[in-house]
HTML snippet that shows the backbone in 3Dmol.js (N, CA, C, O; Angstrom):
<script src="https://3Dmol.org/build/3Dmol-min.js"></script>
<div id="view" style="width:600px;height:400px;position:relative"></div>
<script>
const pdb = `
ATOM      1  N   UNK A   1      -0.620   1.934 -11.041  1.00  0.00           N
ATOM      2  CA  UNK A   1      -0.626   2.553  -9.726  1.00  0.00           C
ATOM      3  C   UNK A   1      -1.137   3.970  -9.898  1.00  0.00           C
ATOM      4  O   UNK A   1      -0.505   4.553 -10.779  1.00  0.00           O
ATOM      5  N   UNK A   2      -2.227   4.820  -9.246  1.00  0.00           N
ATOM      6  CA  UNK A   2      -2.828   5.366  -8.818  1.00  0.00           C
ATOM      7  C   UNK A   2      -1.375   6.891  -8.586  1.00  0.00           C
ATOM      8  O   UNK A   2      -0.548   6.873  -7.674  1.00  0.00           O
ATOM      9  N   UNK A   3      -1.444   7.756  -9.425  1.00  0.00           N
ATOM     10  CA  UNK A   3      -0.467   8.734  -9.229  1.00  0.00           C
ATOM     11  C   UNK A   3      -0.020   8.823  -7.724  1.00  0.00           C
ATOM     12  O   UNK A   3       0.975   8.398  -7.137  1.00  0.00           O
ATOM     13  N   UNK A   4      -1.104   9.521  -7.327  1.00  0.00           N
ATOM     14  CA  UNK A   4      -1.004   9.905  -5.649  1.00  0.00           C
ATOM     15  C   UNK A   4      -0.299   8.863  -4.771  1.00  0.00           C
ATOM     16  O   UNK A   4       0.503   9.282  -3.937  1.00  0.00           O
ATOM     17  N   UNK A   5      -0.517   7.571  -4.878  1.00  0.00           N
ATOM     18  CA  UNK A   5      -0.010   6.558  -4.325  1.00  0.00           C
ATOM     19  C   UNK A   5       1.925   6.541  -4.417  1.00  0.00           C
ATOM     20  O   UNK A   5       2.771   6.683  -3.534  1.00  0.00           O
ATOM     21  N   UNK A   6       2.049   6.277  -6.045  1.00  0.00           N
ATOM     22  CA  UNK A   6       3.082   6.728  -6.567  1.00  0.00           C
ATOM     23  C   UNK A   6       4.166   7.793  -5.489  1.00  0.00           C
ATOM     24  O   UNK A   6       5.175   7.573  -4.818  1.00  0.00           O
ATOM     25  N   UNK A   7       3.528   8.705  -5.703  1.00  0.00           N
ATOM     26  CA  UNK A   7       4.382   9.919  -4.972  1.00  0.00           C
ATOM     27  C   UNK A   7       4.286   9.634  -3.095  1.00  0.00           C
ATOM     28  O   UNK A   7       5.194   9.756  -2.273  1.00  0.00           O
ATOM     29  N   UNK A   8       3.070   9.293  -2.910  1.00  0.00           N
ATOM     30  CA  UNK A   8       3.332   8.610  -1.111  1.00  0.00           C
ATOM     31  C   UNK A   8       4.636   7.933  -1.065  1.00  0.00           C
ATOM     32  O   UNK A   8       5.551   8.330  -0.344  1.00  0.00           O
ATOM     33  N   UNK A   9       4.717   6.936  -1.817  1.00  0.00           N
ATOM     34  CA  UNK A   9       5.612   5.685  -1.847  1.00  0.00           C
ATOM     35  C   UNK A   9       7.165   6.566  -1.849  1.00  0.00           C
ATOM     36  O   UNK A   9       8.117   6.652  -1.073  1.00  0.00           O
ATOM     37  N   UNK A  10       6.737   7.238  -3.421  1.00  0.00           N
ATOM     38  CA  UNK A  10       8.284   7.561  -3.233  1.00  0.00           C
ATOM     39  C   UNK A  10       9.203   8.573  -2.006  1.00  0.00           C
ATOM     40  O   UNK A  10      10.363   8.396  -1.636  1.00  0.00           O
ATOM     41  N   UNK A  11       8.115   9.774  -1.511  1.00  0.00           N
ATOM     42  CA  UNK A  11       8.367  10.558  -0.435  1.00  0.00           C
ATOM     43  C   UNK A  11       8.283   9.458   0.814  1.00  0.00           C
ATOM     44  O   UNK A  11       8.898  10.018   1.722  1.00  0.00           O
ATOM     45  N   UNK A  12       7.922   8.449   1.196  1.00  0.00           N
ATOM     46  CA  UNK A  12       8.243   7.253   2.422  1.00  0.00           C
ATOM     47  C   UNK A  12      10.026   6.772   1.583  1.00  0.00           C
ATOM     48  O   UNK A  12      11.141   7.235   1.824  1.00  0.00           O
ATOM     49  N   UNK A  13       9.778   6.158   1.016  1.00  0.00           N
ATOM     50  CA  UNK A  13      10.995   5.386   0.290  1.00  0.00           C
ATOM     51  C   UNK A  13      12.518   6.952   0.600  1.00  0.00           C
ATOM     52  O   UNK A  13      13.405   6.912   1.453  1.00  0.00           O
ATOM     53  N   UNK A  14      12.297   7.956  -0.316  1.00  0.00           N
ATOM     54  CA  UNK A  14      13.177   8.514  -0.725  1.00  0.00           C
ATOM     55  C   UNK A  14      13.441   9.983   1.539  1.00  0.00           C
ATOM     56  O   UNK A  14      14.227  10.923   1.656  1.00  0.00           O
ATOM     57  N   UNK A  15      12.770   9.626   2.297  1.00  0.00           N
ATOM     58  CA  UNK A  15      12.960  10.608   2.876  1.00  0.00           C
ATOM     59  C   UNK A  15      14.104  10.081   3.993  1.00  0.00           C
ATOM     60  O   UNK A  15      13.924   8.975   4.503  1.00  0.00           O
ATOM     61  N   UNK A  16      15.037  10.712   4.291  1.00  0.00           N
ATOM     62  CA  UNK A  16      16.164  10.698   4.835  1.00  0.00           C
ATOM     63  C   UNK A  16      16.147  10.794   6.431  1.00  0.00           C
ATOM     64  O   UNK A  16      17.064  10.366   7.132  1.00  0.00           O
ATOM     65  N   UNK A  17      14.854  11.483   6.978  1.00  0.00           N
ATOM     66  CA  UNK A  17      14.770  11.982   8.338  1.00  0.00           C
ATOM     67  C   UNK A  17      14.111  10.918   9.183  1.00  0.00           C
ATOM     68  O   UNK A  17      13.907  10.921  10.397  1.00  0.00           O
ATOM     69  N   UNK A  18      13.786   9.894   8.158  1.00  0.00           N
ATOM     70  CA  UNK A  18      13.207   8.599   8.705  1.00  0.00           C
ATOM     71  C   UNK A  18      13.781   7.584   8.824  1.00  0.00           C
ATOM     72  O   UNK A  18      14.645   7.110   8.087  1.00  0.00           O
ATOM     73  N   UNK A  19      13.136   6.986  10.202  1.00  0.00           N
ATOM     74  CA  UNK A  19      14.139   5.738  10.385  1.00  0.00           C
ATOM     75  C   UNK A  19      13.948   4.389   9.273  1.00  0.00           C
ATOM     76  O   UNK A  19      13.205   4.752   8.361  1.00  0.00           O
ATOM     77  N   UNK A  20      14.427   2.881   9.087  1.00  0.00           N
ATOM     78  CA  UNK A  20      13.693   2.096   8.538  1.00  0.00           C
ATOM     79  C   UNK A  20      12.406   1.926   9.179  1.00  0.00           C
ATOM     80  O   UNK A  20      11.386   2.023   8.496  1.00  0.00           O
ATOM     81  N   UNK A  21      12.353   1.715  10.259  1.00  0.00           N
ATOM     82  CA  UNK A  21      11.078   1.765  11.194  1.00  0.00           C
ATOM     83  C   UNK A  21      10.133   2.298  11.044  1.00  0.00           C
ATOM     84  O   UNK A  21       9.094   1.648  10.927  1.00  0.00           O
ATOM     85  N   UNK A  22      10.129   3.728  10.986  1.00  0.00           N
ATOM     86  CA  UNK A  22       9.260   4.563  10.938  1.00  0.00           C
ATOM     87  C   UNK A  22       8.796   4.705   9.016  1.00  0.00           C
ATOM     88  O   UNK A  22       7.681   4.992   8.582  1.00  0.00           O
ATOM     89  N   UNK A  23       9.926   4.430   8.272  1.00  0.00           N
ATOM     90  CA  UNK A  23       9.227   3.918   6.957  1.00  0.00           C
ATOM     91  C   UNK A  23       8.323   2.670   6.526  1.00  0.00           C
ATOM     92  O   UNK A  23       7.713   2.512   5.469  1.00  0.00           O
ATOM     93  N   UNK A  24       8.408   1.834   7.629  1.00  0.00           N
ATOM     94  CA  UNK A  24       7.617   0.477   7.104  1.00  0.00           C
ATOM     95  C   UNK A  24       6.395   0.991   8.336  1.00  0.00           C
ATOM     96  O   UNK A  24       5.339   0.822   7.726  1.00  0.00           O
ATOM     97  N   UNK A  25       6.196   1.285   9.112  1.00  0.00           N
ATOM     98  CA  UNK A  25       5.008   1.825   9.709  1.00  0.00           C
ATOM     99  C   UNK A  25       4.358   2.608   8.823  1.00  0.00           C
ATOM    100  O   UNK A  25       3.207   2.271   8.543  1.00  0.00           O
ATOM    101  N   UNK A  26       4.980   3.926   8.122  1.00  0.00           N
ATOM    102  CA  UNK A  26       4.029   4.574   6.857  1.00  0.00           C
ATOM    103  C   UNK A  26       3.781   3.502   6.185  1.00  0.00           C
ATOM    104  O   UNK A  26       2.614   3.122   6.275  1.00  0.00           O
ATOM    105  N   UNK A  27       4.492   2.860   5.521  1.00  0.00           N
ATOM    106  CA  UNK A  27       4.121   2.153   4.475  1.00  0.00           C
ATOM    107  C   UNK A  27       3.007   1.114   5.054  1.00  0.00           C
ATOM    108  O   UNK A  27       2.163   0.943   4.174  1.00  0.00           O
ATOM    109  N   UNK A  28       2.757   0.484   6.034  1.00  0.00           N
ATOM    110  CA  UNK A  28       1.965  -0.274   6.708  1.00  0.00           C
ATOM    111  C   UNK A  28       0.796   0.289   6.806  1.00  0.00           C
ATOM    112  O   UNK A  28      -0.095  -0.334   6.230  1.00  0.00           O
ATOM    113  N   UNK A  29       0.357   1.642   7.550  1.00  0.00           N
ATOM    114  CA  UNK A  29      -0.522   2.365   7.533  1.00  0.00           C
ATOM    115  C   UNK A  29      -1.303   2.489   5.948  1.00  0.00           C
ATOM    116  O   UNK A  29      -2.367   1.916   5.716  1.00  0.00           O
ATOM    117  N   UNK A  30      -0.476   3.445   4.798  1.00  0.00           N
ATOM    118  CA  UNK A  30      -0.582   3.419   3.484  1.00  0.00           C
ATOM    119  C   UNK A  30      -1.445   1.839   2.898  1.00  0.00           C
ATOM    120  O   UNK A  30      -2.356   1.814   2.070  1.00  0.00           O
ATOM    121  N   UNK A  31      -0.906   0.771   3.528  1.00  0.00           N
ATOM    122  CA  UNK A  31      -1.208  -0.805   2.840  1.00  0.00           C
ATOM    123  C   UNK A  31      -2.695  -0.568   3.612  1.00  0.00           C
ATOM    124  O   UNK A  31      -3.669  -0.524   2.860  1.00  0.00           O
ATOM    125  N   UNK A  32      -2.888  -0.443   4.779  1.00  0.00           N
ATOM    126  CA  UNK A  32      -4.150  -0.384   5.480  1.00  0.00           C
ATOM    127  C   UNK A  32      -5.388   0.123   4.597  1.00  0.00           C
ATOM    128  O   UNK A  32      -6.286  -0.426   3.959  1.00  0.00           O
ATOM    129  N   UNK A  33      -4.928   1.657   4.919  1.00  0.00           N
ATOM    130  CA  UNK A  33      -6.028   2.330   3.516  1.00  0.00           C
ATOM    131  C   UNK A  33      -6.000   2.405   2.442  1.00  0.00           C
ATOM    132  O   UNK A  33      -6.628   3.290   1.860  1.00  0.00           O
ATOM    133  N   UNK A  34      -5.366   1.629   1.890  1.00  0.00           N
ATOM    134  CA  UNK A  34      -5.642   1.314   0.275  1.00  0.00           C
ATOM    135  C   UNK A  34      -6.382  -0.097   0.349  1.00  0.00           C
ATOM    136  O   UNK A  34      -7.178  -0.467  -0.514  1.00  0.00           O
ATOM    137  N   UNK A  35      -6.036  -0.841   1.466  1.00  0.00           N
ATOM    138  CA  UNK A  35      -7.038  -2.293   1.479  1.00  0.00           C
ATOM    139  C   UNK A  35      -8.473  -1.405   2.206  1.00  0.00           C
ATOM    140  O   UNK A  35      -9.484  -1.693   1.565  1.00  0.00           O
ATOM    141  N   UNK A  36      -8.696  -0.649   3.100  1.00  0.00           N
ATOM    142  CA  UNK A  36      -9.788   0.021   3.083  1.00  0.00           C
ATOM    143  C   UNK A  36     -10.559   0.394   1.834  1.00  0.00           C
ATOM    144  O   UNK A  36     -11.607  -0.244   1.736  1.00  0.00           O
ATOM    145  N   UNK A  37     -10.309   1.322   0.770  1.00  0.00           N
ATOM    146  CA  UNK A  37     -10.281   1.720  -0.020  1.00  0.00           C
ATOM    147  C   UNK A  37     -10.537   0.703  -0.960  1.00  0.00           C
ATOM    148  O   UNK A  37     -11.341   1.131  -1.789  1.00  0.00           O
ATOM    149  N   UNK A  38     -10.157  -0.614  -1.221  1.00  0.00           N
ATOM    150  CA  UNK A  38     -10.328  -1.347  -1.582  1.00  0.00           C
ATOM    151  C   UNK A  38     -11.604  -2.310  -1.386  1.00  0.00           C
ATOM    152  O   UNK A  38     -12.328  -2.740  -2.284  1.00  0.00           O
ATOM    153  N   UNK A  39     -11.710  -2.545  -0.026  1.00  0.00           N
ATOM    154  CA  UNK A  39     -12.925  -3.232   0.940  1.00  0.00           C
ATOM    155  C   UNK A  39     -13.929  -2.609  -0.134  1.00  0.00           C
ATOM    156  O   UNK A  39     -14.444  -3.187  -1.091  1.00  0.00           O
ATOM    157  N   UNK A  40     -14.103  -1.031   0.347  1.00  0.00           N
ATOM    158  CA  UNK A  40     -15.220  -0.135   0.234  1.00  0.00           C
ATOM    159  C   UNK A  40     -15.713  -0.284  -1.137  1.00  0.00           C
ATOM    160  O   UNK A  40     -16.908  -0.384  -1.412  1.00  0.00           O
ATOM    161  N   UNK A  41     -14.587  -0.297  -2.140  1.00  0.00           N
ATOM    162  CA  UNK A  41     -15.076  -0.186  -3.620  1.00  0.00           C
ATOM    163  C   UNK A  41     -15.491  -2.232  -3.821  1.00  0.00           C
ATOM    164  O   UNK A  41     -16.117  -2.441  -4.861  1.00  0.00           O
ATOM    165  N   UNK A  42     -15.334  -2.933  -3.368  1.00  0.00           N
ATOM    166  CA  UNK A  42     -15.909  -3.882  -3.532  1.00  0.00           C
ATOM    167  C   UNK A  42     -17.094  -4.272  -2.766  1.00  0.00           C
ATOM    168  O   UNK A  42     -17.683  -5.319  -3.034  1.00  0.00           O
ATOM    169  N   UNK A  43     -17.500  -3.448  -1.778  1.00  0.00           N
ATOM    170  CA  UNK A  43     -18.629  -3.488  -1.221  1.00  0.00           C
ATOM    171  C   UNK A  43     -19.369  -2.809  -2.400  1.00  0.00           C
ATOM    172  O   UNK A  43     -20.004  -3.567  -3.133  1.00  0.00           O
ATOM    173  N   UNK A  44     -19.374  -1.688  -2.643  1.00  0.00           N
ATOM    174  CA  UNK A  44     -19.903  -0.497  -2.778  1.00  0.00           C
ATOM    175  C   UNK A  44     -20.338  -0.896  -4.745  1.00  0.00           C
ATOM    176  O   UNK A  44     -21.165  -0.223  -5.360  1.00  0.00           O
ATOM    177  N   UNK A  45     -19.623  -1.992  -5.331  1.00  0.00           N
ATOM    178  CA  UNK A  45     -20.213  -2.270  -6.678  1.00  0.00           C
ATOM    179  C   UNK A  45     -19.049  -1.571  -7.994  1.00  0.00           C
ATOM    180  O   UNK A  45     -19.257  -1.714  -9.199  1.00  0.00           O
ATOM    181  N   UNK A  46     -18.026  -0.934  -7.490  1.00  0.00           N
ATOM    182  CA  UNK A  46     -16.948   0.029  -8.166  1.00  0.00           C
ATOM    183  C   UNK A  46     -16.509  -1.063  -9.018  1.00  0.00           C
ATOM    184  O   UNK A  46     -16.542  -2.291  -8.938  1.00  0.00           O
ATOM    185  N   UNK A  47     -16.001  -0.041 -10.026  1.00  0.00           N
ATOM    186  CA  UNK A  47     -15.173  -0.748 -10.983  1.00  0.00           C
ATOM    187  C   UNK A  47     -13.837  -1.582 -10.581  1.00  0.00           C
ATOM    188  O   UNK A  47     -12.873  -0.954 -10.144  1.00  0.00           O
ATOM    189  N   UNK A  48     -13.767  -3.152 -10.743  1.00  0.00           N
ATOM    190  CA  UNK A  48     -13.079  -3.630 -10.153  1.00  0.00           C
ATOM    191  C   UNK A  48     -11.300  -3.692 -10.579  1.00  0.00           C
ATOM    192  O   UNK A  48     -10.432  -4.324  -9.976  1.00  0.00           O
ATOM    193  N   UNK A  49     -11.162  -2.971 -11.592  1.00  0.00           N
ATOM    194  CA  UNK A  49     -10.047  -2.675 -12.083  1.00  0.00           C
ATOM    195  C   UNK A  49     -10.038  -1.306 -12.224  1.00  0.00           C
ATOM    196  O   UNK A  49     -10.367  -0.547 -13.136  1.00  0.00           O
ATOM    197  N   UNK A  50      -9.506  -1.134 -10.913  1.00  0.00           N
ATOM    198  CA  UNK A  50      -9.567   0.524 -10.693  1.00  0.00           C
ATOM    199  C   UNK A  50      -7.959   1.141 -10.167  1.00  0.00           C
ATOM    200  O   UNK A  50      -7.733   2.250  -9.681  1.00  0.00           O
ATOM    201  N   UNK A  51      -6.902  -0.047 -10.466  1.00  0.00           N
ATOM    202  CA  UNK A  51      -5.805   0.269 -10.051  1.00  0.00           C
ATOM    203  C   UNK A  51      -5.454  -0.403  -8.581  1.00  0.00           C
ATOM    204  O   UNK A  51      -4.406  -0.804  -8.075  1.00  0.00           O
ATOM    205  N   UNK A  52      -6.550  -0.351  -8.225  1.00  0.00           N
ATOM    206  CA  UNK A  52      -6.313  -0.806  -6.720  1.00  0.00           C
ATOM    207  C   UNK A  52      -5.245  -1.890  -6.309  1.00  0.00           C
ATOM    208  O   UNK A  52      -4.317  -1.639  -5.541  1.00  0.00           O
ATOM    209  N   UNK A  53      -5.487  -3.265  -6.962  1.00  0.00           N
ATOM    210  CA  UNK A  53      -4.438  -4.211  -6.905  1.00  0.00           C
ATOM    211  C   UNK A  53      -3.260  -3.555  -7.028  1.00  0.00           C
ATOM    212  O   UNK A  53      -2.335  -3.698  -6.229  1.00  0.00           O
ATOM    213  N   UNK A  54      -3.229  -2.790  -8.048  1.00  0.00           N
ATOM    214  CA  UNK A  54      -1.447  -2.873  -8.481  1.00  0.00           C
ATOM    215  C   UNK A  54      -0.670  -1.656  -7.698  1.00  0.00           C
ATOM    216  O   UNK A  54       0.534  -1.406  -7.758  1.00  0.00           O
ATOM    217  N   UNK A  55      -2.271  -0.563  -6.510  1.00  0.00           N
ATOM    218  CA  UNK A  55      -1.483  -0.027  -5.665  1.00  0.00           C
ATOM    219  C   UNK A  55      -0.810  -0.672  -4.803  1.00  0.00           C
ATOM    220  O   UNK A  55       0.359  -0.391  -4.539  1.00  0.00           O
ATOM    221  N   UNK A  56      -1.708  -1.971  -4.052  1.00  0.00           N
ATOM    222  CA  UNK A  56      -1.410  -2.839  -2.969  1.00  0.00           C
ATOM    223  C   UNK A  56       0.148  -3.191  -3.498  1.00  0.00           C
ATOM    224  O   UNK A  56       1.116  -2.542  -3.103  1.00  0.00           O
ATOM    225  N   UNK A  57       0.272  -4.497  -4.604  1.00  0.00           N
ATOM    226  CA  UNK A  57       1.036  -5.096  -5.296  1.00  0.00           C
ATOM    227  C   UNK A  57       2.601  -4.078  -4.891  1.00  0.00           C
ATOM    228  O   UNK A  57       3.511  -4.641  -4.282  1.00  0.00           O
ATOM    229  N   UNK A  58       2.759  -2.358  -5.372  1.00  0.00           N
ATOM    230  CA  UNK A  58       3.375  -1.946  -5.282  1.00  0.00           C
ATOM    231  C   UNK A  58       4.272  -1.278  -3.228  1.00  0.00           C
ATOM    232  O   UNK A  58       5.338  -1.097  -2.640  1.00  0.00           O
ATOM    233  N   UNK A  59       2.929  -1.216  -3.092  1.00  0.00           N
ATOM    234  CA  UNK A  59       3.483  -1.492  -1.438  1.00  0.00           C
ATOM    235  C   UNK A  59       4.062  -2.529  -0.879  1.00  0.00           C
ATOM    236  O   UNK A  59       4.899  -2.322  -0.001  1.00  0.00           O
ATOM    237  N   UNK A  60       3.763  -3.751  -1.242  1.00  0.00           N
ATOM    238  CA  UNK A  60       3.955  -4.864  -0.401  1.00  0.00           C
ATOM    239  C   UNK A  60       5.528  -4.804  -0.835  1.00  0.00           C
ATOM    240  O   UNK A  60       6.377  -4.994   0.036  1.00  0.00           O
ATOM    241  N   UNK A  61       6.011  -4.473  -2.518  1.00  0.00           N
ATOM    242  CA  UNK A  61       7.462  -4.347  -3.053  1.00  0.00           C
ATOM    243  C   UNK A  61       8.226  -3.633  -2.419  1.00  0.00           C
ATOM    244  O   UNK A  61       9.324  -3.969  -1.975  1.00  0.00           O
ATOM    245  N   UNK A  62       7.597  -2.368  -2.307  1.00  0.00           N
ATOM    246  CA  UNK A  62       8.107  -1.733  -1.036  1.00  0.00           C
ATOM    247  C   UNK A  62       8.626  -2.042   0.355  1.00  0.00           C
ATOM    248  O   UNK A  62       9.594  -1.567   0.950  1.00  0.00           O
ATOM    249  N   UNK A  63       7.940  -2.751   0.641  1.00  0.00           N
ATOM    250  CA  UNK A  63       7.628  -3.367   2.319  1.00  0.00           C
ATOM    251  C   UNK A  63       9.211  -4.480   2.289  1.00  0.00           C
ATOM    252  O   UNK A  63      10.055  -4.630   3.172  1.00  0.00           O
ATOM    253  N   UNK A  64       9.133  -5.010   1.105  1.00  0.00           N
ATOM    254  CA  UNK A  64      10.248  -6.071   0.972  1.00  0.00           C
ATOM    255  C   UNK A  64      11.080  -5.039   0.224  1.00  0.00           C
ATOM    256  O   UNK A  64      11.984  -5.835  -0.027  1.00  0.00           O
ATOM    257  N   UNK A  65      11.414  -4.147  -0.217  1.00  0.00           N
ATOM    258  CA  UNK A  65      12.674  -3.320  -0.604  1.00  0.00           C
ATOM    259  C   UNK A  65      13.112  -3.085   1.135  1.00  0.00           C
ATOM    260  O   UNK A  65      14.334  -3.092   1.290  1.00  0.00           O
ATOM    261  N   UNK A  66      12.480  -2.928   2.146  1.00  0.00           N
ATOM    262  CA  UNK A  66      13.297  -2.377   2.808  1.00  0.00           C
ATOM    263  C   UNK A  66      13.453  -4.113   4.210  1.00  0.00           C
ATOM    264  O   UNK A  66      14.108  -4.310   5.234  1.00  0.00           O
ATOM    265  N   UNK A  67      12.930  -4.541   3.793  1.00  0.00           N
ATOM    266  CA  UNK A  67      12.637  -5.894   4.279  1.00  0.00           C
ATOM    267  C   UNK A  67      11.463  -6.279   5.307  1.00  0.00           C
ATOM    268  O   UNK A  67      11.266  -7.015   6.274  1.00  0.00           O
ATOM    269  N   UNK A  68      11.168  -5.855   4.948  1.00  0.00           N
ATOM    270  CA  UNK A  68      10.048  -5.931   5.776  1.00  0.00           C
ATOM    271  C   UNK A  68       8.808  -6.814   5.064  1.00  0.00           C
ATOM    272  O   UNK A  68       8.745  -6.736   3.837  1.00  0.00           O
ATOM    273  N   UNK A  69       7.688  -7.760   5.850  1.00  0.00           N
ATOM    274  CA  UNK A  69       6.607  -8.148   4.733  1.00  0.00           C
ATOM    275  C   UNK A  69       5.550  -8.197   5.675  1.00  0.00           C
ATOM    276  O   UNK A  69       5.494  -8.383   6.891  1.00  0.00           O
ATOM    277  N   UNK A  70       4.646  -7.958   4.686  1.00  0.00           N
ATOM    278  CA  UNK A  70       3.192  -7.758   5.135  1.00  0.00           C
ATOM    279  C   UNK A  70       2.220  -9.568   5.339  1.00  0.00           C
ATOM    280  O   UNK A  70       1.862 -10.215   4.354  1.00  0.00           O
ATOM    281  N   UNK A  71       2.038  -9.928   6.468  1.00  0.00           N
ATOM    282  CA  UNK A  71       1.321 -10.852   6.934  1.00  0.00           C
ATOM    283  C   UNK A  71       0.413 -10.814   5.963  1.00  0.00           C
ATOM    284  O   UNK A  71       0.677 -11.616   5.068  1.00  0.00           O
ATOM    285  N   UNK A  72      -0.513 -10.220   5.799  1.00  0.00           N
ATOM    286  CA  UNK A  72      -1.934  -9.995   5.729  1.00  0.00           C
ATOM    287  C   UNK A  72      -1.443  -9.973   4.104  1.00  0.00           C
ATOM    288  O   UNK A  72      -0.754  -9.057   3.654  1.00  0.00           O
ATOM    289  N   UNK A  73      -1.853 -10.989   3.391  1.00  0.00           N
ATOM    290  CA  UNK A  73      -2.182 -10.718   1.557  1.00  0.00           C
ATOM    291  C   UNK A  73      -3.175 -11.429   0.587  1.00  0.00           C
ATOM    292  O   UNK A  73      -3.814 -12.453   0.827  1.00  0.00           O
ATOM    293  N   UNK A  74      -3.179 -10.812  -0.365  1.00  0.00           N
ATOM    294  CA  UNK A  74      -4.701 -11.822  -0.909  1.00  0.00           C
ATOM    295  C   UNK A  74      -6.099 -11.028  -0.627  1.00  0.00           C
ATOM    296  O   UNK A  74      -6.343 -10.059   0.092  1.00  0.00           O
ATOM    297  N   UNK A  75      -6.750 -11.659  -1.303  1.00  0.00           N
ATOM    298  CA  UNK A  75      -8.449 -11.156  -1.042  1.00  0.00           C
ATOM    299  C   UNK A  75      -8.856 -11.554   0.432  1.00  0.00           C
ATOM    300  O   UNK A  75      -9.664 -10.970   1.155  1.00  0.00           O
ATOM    301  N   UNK A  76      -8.261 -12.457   0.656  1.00  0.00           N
ATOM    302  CA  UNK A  76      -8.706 -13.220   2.120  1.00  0.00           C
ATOM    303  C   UNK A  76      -8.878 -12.195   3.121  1.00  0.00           C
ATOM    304  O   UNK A  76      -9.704 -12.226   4.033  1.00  0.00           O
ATOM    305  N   UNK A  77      -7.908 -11.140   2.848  1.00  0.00           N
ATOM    306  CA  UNK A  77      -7.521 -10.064   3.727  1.00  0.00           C
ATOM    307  C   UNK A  77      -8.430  -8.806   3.881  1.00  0.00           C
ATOM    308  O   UNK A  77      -8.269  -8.046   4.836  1.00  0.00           O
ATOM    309  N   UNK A  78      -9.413  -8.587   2.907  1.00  0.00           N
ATOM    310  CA  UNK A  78     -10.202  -7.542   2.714  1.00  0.00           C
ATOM    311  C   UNK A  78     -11.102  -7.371   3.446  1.00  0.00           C
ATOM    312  O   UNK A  78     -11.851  -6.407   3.289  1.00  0.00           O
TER     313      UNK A  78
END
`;
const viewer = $3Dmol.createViewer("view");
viewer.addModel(pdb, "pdb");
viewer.setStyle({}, {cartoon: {color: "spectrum"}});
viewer.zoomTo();
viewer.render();
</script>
């Protein structure tokens, strides 16, 4: 996982002033542009082991730590 990602996750996960709600919406948003981010570098010819999976991988854990799950998974989704 991608440092920056890392620390998103944990400041969504660890912040207190947020509802569950409003944490699985960040985290939803976050899943969005990293599958953006993802799209782009597989359009675009990028190195395909660039972390990317195992940012997704680590959101979706997220998404189900707080119960929540993401419809949308797989390449199908890109």
């Amino acid at each position: 996982m991608t440092s920056s990602t890392k620390a998103q996750l944990d400041d969504i996960l660890k912040n207190t002033s947020q509802t569950r709600q409003d944490k699985i919406d960040a985290l939803m948003k976050l899943q969005e542009d990293a599958r953006d981010i993802q799209r782009a570098a597989t359009e675009g010819g990028m190195d395909p082991d660039d972390g990317l999976n195992k940012d997704l991988r680590e959101i979706e854990l997220a998404l189900e730590k707080l119960g929540a799950s993401s419809d949308d998974t797989g390449a199908a989704t890109l």
